[in-house]
DONURO-265673 format. One record per residue (C-alpha): y, z, x. Coordinates in steps of 0.2 Angstrom, whole numbers, plus 5000, padded with zeros to 4 digits. Example, Ala and Ser with C-alpha at 12.3 -4.5 7.8 and 13.67 -1.06 7.14 Angstrom:
<atoms>
497850395062;499550365068;
</atoms>
This chain:
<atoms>
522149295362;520449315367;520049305384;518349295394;517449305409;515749275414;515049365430;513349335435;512149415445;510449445450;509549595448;507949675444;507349685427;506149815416;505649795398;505649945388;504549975373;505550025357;507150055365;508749975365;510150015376;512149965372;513649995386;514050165386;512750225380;511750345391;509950375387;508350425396;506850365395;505050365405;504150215417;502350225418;501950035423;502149975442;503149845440;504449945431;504350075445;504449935459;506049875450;506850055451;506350085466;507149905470;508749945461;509050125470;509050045485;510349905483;512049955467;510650065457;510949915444;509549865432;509349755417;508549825403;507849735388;506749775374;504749695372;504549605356;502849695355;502649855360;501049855362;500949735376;500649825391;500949695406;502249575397;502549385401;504449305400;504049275381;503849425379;505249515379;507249475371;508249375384;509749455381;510049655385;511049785397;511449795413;511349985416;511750105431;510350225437;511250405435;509750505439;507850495441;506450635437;504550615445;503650685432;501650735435;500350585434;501450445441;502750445429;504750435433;505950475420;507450385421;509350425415;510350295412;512050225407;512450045401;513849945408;513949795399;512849655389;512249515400;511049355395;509449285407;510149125413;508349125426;506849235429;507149225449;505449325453;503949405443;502949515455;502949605460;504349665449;505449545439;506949495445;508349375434;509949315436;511049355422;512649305416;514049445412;515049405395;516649515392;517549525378;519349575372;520549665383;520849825378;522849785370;522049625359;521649665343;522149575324;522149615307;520349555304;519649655319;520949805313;520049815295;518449785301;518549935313;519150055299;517649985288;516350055302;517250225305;517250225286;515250205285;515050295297;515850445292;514750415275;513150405288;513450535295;513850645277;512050575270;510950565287;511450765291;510750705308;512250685320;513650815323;515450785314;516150795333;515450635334;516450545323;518050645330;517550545347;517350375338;519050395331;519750385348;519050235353;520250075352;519249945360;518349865345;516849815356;516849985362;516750055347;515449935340;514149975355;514550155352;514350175333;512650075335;511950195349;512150325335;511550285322;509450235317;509150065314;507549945317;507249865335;507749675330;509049755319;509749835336;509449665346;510649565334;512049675338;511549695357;511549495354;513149475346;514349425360;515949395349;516749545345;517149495325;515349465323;514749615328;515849735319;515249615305;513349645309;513549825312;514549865295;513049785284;511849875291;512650045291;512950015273;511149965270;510650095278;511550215268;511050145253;509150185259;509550365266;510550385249;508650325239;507750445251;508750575249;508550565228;506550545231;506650705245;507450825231;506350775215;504950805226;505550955232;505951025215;504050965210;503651075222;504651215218;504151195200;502451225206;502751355217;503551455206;502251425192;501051475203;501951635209;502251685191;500451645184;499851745200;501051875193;500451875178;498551905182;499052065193;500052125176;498452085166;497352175177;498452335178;498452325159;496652295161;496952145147;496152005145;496151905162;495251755160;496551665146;497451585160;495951505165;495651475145;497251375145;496651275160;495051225152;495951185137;497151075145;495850975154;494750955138;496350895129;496750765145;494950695142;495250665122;496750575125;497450605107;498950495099;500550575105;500950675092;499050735091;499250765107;500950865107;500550975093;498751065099;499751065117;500851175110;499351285101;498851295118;500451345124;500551495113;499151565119;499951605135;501751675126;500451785112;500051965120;498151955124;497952105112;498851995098;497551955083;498551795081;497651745100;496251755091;496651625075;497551515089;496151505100;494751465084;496051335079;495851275096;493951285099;493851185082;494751025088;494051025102;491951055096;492350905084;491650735087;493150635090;492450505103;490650555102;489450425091;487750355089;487050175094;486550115077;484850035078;485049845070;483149785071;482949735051;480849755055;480749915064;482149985049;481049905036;479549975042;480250155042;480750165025;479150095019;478350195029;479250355021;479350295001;478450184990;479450104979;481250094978;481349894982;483449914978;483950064990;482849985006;483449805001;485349885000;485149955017;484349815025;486049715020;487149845025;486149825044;486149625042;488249635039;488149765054;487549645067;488649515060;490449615059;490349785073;492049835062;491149855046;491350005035;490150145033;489550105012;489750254998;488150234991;487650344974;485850384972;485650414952;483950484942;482950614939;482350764949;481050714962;481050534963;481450544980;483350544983;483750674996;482050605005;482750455005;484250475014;483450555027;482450385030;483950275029;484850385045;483050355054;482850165051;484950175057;484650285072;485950415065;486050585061;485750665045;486850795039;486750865022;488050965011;487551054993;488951024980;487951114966;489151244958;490551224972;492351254962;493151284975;494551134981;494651244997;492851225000;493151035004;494751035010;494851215018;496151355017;497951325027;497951455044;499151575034;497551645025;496751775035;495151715039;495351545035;493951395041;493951195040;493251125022;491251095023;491550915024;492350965045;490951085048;489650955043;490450835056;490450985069;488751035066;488050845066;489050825083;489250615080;490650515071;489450395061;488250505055;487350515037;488250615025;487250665011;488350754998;486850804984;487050844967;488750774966;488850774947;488350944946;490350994954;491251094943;493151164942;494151314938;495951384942;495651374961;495551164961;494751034958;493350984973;492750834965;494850774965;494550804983;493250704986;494150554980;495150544999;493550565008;492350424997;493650304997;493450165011;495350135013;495850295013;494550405024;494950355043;496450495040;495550605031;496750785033;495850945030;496951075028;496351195041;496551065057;498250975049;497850835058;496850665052;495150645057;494250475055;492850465042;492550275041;491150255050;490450385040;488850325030;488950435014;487850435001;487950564985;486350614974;486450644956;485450634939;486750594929;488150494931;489050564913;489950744924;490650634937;492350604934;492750414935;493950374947;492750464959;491350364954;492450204955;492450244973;490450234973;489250084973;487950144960;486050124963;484550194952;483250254952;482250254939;480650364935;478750324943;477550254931;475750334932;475150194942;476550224956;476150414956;474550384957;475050274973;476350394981;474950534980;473550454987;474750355001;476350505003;475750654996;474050704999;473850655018;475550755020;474850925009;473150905020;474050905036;475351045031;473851145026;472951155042;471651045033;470650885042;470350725034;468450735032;468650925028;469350875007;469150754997;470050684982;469250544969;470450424961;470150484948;470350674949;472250614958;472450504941;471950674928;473250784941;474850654938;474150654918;473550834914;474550934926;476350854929;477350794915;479150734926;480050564931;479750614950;478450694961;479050844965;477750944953;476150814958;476550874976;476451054970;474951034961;473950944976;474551094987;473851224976;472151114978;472351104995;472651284996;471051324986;470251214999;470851295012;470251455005;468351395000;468351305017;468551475028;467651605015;466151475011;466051415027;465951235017;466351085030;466850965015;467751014997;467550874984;468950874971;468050764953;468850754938;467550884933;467851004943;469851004944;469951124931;469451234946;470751214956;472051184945;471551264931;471551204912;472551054907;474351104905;474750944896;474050804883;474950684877;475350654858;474350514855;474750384841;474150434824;472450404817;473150324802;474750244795;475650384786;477050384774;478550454781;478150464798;478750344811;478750364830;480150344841;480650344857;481750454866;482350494886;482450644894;482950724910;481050724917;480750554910;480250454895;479350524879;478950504860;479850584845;478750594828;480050604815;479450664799;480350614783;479850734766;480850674749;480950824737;481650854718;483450894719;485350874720;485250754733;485350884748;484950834767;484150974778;484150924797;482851014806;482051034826;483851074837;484750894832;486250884842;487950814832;487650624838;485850644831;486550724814;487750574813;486350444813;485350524801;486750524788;487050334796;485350294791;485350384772;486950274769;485950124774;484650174763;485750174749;486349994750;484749944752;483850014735;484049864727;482849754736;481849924741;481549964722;482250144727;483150234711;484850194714;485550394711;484250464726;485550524733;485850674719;484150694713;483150714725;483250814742;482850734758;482150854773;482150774790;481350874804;480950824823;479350914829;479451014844;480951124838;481251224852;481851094861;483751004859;483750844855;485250724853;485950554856;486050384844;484450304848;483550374836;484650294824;483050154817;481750264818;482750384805;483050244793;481450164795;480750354792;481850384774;481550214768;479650264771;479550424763;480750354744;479650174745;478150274748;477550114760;476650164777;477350154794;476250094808;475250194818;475350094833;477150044832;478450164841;480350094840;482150154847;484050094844;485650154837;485950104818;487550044810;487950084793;487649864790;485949894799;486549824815;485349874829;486149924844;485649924863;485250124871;484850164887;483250224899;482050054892;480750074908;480750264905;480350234885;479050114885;478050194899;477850374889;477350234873;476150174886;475550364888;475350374871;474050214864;475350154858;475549954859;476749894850;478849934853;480449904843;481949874853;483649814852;483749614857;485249654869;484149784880;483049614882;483849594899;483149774906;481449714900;481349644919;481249824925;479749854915;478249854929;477149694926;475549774924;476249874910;477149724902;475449644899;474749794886;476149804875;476849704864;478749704864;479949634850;481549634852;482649634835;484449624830;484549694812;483549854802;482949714790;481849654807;481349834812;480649864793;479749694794;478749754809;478649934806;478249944788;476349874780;476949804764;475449744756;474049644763;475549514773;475249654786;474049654799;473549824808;
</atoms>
């Protein structure tokens, strides 16, 4: 049974700051305040009995009743120390737990009267209390086994205490728990409850120490992982410098490691040029394979993986640049002015693969130049003429000594930006041999879908082209190969007409030459119409590139009059180019005087541009034998003998003799023999020509004609139409043959050329031969 008995007494009173004091515990501690030292000084005088509490708040220095617990120890003075600067410390031992039933006196110490609560009897215990008690020493022993703060001897003492309140008060005076946490057990008068309280919070506080203990030994082995990193690196300089290697590839690897933090790669990126940087460490300094590492290295990191330009998106100011740098070329700047219009609609849009097609010198490289300055982005440019080479794309795999990323990589190093534009020229002039195909190469990198994991072979990691803005260059689309030109949005550019040379030199050219030249503007000047005899007696292309040669040489001559002369202005006439320039390198074949027999005039493209092809039909006695003469390529032969067979089903309603064909020998010949000629658009000219030369009926002088022939005198559709009829122009000529289906490319034909010449547009030889023939006086000249 439990018995109790409440004793009350009055006695003076301190608070203590942080402390908590149980019975049988004994503890010192230290009084500064002078109501604590008036209430020791109280207490030694009478029983040497004083009731200790603890402050809520221990910063309060001069506490109220509210302030401190209510409930604490009586405690017996053992002992008491002055220590220097009016400070007693104070040993003590407590009795027994009491509660403040009144606050008797408050200065000028407090005194309270307090009743006295004691528990079991030494002999009364039950099962409850029995298992209760075994569950403290238990945690307690586990305490002491995690905290490795309180001697084993300890527990050894605890085990012989009986008295469950007893060992309650003693267990809680050795281990660490919070103030309020200690004031609940100080408060817990029943026995049951207290052993209850006390076994949760050792077991919490195990739980924490256990949590601690965890965190304590990862940090310390962080630590000792350092440490000994440290101490080996440091051992590993002292090795280096007594081998007098290379020291400063510890701090390599450093700066490598912080450069790779910065990049923040994919994982796997990431992990695999870590460990190239990790090798560099296990490689002997001296090894040549530190040195392969550390290019492969220096090239991941020197490429532009984050770096990019601000595109510039103001339509006007782009427009005004590209007008600014070419004349002309209304479909490039109008395809770019799109491409900025989608750009400031859609930030996600893809860089376009555009393909620049035509002759020499019309402007093509120039012009991507202009389209990365009205974008605000670099230019970069990469030659493709004659590369045979797969390698040179893609580069060589790190097991060939000496091996470097393809051009395509370098060219993104070199530009330093993501988003630059690429200029790949002379894509059509790729070939291929036993070491690869480049232009099988290119299909990855100018497709759309494909390039944001573009994997040279050098790096073995993907590299993001798709923002990219490519363009290729080539003057001819026939060598490309077609699933790489499937991958390109075509635009061409045609050749300049005289009137648009004549613009580009007098608005582009000359003011450039002038100022390349050291030259002032007042210093030379050039007539209209000395520029005008330069692009017709002196240049004989589809671009410029020639006409900006010539006016140098004139500026040049300048130059040279200028400073020996001592002559402020040069004025360049038409009759005094021939000074500068010399005489005329070209005239033009002008249309013939007269209609001739045999002789028809057609049209024919060319690399440099457009021009006219006499050809010159002769009939002679014979068995029917056909000479081809001037360097006539296969396709050409074929329509000559396509237009003999026409011929021959039309001798009927030609009055030809029906056996032509094996008495009389036909010579076709194509001035200008040196040079090759081929292709079918010679096809009506031929016909017309034969026919001609067996009906002995006049062709036109001033009609010139192109078009393939079928062997039923269909007329087919050929191309370069702009190209054709401006070397007609050239020539006097003013009326043109074509086929009705090229009718459509009549709109590429400049305006003002339009107006001089006459075009007819037929669909069968009988037409042609209607125009092109003068049959009696139903034909007009």
């Amino acid at each position: 049974m439990e018995e109790k008995s409440i004793k009350t007494r009055t006695i003076p009173l301190i608070p203590l700051r942080g402390v908590t004091i149980f019975p049988y515990m004994v503890l010192h501690f230290d009084v500064g305040r002078e109501r604590s030292i008036n209430a020791l000084e109280e207490a030694m005088v009478n029983d040497q009995l004083v009731f200790l509490v603890s402050q809520k708040d221990v910063e309060v220095n001069a506490p109220k009743p509210e302030d401190f617990y209510h409930t604490g120890t009586i405690s017996k003075i053992k002992q008491m120390l002055k220590l220097p600067g009016d400070t007693i410390r104070v040993l003590v031992e407590g009795i027994s737990r009491a509660k403040i039933s009144d606050i008797t006196q408050e200065t000028p110490y407090f005194t309270v009267e307090v009743e006295e609560q004691e528990g079991f009897k030494e002999e009364e215990t039950n099962e409850e209390i029995e298992a209760l008690m075994r569950g403290v020493l238990e945690a307690f022993e586990n305490y002491i086994d995690v905290s490795n703060k309180i001697s084993s001897e300890v527990l050894l003492a605890m085990n012989e205490i009986e008295v469950p309140g007893r060992l309650a008060d003693m267990v809680a005076s050795n281990i660490v728990l919070k103030p309020t946490q200690n004031q609940q057990i100080l408060e817990a008068f029943d026995v049951t409850e207290r052993l209850e309280v006390l076994y949760k919070y050792i077991l919490e506080e195990i739980q924490i120490l256990e949590i601690e203990k965890k965190i304590n030994s990862r940090v310390k082995k962080q630590i000792n992982k350092v440490q000994k990193e440290y101490y080996l690196r440091e051992q590993l300089k002292a090795i280096q410098k007594e081998l007098g290697e290379d020291e400063g590839l510890v701090e390599e690897v450093d700066e490598y490691k912080q450069q790779l933090k910065k990049l923040k790669f994919p994982k796997d990126i990431h992990d695999k040029v870590q460990r190239e940087v990790d090798r560099l460490l296990k490689l002997a300094p001296s090894s040549a394979e530190v040195g392969v590492v550390r290019n492969y290295v220096d090239w991941i990191f020197n490429l532009p993986w984050k770096k990019e330009t601000k595109d510039r998106l103001d339509l006007k100011v782009s427009s005004k640049i590209l007008d600014d740098d070419h004349y002309g070329l209304e479909k490039v700047k109008e395809r770019i002015l799109e491409y900025l219009a989608i750009r400031q609609l859609s930030k996600s849009m893809k860089g376009p693969i555009l393909c620049l097609v035509g002759p020499p010198g019309v402007g093509k490289t120039s012009i991507a130049k202009s389209i990365a300055a009205s974008l605000n982005r670099k230019f970069v440019r990469m030659s493709l003429g004659g590369v045979r080479d797969e390698a040179e794309i893609r580069g060589h795999r790190r097991t060939y000594v000496g091996a470097m990323p393809g051009r395509l990589i370098s060219a993104m190093r070199q530009v330093g930006s993501k988003n630059p534009v690429l200029l790949l020229d002379e894509i059509d002039k790729l070939a291929s041999d036993f070491r690869g195909d480049p232009a099988s190469a290119l299909l990855e990198v100018l497709d759309p879908e494909q390039n944001n994991t573009f994997t040279d072979h050098y790096l073995e990691i993907p590299f993001n082209l798709s923002k990219v803005m490519f363009i290729t260059t080539a003057n001819s689309l026939d060598t490309i190969p077609r699933p790489l030109l499937d991958r390109m949005e075509v635009i061409r550019i045609a050749g300049y007409t005289e009137e648009e040379k004549y613009k580009i030199a007098d608005k582009y050219l000359l003011p450039k030459q002038v100022k390349e030249h050291g030259l002032k503007k007042d210093q030379i000047q050039v007539s209209e119409k000395a520029i005008r005899d330069i692009v017709t007696y002196y240049t004989r292309e589809s671009g410029v590139r020639n006409l900006e040669r010539q006016i140098a040489n004139v500026c040049r001559k300048a130059a040279k009059r200028i400073v020996e002369e001592k002559v402020k202005t040069v004025r360049v006439m038409p009759n005094n180019l021939n000074k500068y320039l010399g005489k005329k390198i070209y005239s033009f074949e002008m249309m013939n005087e007269k209609d001739e027999v045999g002789v028809a005039r057609g049209l024919a493209w060319t690399a440099v541009g457009g021009d006219t092809l006499s050809i010159e039909v002769t009939p002679m006695k014979g068995k029917g034998k056909l000479s081809l003469t001037g360097r006539l390529g296969d396709v050409m032969k074929e329509s000559a003998q396509a237009a003999i067979s026409y011929t021959r089903s039309k001798v009927e309603e030609f009055e030809i003799d029906p056996d032509f064909h094996e008495k009389v020998d036909l010579h076709i010949h194509v001035p200008e023999g040196a040079t090759p000629k081929d292709g079918p658009s010679a096809g009506i000219t031929m016909a017309t020509a034969v026919i001609s030369a067996l009906t002995n009926i006049p062709v036109r002088k001033d009609i010139a004609m192109t078009g393939e022939i079928t062997l039923r005198g269909r007329v087919l559709p050929i191309g370069g139409v702009k190209e054709k009829v401006l070397a007609a122009k050239r020539a006097g000529i003013k009326n043109i043959i074509l086929p009705m289906e090229n009718k459509k490319d009549a709109d590429d034909i400049p305006e003002n050329i339009r107006k001089t010449i006459k075009l007819n547009f037929v669909d069968h030889m009988d037409e042609v031969l209607e125009y092109a023939l003068k049959r009696g006086e139903n034909n007009e000249d």
